[in-house]
C-alpha positions as CSV (number, residue, x, y, z in Angstrom):
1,X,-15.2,-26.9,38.2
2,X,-15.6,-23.1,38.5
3,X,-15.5,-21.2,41.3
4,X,-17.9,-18.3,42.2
5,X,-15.4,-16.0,44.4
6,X,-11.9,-15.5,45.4
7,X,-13.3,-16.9,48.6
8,X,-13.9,-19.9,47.8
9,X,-10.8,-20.5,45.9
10,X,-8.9,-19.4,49.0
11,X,-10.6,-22.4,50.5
12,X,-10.5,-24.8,47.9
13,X,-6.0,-23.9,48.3
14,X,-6.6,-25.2,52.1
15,X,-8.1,-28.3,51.0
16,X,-5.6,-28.8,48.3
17,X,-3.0,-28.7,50.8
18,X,-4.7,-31.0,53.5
19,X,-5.1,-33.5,50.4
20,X,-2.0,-33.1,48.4
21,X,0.9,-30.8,49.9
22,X,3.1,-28.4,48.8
23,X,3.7,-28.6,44.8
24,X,0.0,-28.7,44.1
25,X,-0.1,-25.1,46.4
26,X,2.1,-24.0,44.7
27,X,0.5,-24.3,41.2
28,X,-3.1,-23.2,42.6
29,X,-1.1,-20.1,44.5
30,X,-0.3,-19.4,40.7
31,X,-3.5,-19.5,39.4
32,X,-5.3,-17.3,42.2
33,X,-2.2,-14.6,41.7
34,X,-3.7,-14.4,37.9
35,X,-7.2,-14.0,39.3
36,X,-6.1,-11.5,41.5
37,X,-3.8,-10.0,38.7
38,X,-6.7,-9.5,36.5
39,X,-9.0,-8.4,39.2
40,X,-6.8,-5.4,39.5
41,X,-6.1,-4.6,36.0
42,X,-9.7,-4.2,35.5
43,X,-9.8,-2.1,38.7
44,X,-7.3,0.1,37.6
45,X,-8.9,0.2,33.9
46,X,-12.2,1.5,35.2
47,X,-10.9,3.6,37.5
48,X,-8.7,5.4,34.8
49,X,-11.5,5.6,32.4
50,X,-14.0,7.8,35.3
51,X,-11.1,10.1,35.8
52,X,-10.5,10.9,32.5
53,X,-14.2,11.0,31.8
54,X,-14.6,13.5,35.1
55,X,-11.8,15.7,34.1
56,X,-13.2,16.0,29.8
57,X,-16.7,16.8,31.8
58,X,-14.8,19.6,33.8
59,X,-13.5,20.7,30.9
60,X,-16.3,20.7,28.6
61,X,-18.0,23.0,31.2
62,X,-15.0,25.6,31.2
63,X,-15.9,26.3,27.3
64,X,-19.6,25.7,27.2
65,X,-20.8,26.5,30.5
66,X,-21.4,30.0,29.8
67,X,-23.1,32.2,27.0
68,X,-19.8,33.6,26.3
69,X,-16.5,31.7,26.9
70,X,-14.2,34.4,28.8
71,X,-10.5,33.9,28.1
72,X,-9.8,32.6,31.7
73,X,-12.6,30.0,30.8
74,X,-10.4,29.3,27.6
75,X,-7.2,29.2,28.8
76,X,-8.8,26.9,31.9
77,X,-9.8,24.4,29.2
78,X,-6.6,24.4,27.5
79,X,-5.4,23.2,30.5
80,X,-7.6,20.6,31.1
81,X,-7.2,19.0,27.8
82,X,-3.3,19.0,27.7
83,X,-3.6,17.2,30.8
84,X,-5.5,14.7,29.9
85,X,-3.5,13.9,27.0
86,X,-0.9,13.6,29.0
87,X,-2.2,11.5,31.3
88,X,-4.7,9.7,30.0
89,X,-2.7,9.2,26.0
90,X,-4.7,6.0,25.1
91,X,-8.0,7.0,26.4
92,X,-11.0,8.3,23.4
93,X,-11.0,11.4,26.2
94,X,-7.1,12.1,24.6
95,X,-8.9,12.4,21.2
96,X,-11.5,15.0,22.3
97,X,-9.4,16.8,24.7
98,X,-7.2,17.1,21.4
99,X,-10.0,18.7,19.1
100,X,-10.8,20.7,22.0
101,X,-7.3,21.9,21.8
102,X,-7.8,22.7,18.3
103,X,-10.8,24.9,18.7
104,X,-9.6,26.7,21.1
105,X,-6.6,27.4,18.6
106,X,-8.6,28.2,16.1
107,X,-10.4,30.9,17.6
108,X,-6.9,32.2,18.6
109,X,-6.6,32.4,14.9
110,X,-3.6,30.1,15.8
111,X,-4.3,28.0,12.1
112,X,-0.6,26.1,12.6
113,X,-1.1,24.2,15.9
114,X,-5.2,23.5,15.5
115,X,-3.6,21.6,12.2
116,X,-0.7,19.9,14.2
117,X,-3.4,18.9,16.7
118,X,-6.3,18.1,14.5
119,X,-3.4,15.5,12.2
120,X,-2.7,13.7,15.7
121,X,-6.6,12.7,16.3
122,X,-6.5,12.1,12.5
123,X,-3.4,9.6,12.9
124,X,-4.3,8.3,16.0
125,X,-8.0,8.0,16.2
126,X,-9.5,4.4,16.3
127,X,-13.2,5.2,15.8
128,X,-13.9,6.0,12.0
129,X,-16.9,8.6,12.9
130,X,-14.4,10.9,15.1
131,X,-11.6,10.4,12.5
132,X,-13.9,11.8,10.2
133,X,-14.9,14.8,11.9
134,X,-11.5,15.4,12.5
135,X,-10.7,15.6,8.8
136,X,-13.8,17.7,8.5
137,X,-12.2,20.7,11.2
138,X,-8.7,20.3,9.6
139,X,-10.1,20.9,5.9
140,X,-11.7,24.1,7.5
141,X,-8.1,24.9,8.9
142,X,-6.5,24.3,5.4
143,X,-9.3,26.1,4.3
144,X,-8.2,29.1,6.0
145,X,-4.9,29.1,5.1
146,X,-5.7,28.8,1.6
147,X,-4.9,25.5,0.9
148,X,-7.9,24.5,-0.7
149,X,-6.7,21.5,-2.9
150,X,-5.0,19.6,-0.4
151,X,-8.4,19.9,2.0
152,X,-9.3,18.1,-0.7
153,X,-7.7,15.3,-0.6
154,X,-8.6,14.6,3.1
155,X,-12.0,13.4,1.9
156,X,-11.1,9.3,0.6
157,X,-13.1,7.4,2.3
158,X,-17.0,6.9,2.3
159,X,-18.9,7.7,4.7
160,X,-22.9,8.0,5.4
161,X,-25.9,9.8,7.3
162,X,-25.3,13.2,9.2
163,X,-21.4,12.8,8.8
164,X,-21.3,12.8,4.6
165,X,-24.0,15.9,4.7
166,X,-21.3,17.6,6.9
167,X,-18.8,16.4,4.4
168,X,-20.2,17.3,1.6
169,X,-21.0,20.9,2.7
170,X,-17.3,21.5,3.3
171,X,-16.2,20.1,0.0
172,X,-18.5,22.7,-1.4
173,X,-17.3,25.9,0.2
174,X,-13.8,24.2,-0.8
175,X,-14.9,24.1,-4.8
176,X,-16.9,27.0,-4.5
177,X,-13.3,29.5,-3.2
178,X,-11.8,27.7,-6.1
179,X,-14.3,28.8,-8.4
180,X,-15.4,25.1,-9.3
181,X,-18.8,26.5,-9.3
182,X,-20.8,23.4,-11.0
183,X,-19.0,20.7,-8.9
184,X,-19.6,23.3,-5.5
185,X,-23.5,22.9,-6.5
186,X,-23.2,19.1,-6.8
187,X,-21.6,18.7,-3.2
188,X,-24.0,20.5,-1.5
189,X,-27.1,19.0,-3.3
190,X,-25.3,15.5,-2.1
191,X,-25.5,17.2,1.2
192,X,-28.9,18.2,1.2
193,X,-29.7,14.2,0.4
194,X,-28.2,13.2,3.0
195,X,-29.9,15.3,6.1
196,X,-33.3,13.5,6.6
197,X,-35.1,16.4,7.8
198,X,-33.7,19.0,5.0
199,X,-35.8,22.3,7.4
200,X,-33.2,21.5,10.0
201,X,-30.4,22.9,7.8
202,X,-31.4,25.9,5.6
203,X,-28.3,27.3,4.9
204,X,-27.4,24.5,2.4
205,X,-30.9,25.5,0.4
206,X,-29.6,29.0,0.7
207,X,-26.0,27.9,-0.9
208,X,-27.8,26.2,-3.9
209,X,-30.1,28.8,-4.4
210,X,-27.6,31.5,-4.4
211,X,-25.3,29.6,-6.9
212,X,-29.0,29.3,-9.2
213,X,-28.8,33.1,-9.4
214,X,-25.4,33.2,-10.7
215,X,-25.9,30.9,-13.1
């Protein structure tokens, strides 16, 4: 028989005890610790998971509440994020708060550590879609430190939808600085196939039409 509350366990223990004594307490004693137990685990779960969730939202408004981030917005987000890596390590938050982190280094022209950061959510990441984007920011990084080639490489596994367009738009740049010119056009036609409405990126026309002219 189920019971509906921990209040009616508690008196269901009483009864045992009228009716049986002391060794069947004990083993129902047990079994309500466990239901507590598990009460407060989940407690504790959800209650983590807002505070982490409050703290990426404070955050997230440091950089994009304003027109124009100011480096005391900056280095308030910086902040921010290494703290909720550090405390909250196994939350998805961790993950953002770490490409966060590597934006921010980025735009300090700081290539090395928005690489170190951008391999940790790469490693780490349990959700395919944000490993992805990952690996699309760190080919960009590569990218910028000429390392073309093993950008690459990042790219093998499929994806679909709006994350291969972005995909495939990077590998072009990537072939096109190599002067792969033919294979740069390819990538971001397969880009172009994959945005459903095509007028909502025109700078991928713009790419293929300007590698028409070359040719």
């Amino acid at each position: 028989m189920a019971y509906q509350t921990e209040e009616e366990q508690v008196e269901k223990i009483k009864e045992l005890w009228q009716r049986h004594g002391m060794p069947l307490l004990t083993g129902a004693m047990l079994a309500l610790a466990g239901v507590f137990g598990w009460n407060a685990w989940t407690d504790y779960r959800e209650t983590q998971a807002a505070n982490a969730s409050a703290l990426y939202q404070t955050m997230l408004e440091s950089v994009l509440g304003q027109e124009e981030t100011t480096v005391e917005g900056r280095t308030r987000a910086a902040e921010l994020a290494q703290q909720l890596r550090d405390e909250y390590p196994g939350s998805r938050y961790s993950r953002y708060a770490g490409l966060m982190q590597a934006r921010l280094a980025v735009e300090a022209e700081d290539f090395a550590t928005a690489e170190r950061l951008l391999n940790e959510v790469v490693e780490n990441a349990d959700d395919e879609a944000l490993k992805e984007i990952a690996k699309q920011r760190l080919a960009r990084v590569l990218a910028q430190q000429e390392r073309a080639e093993e950008a690459l490489a990042l790219f093998d596994s499929e994806v679909s939808g709006p994350l291969l367009a972005g995909r495939e738009e990077i590998r072009g740049d990537l072939l096109l600085g190599l002067g792969r010119t033919e294979e740069a056009r390819e990538a971001y036609q397969s880009a172009l196939r994959a945005i459903p409405d095509r007028q909502a990126r025109p700078q991928l026309q713009l790419k293929i039409d300007d590698l028409a002219e070359e040719a």
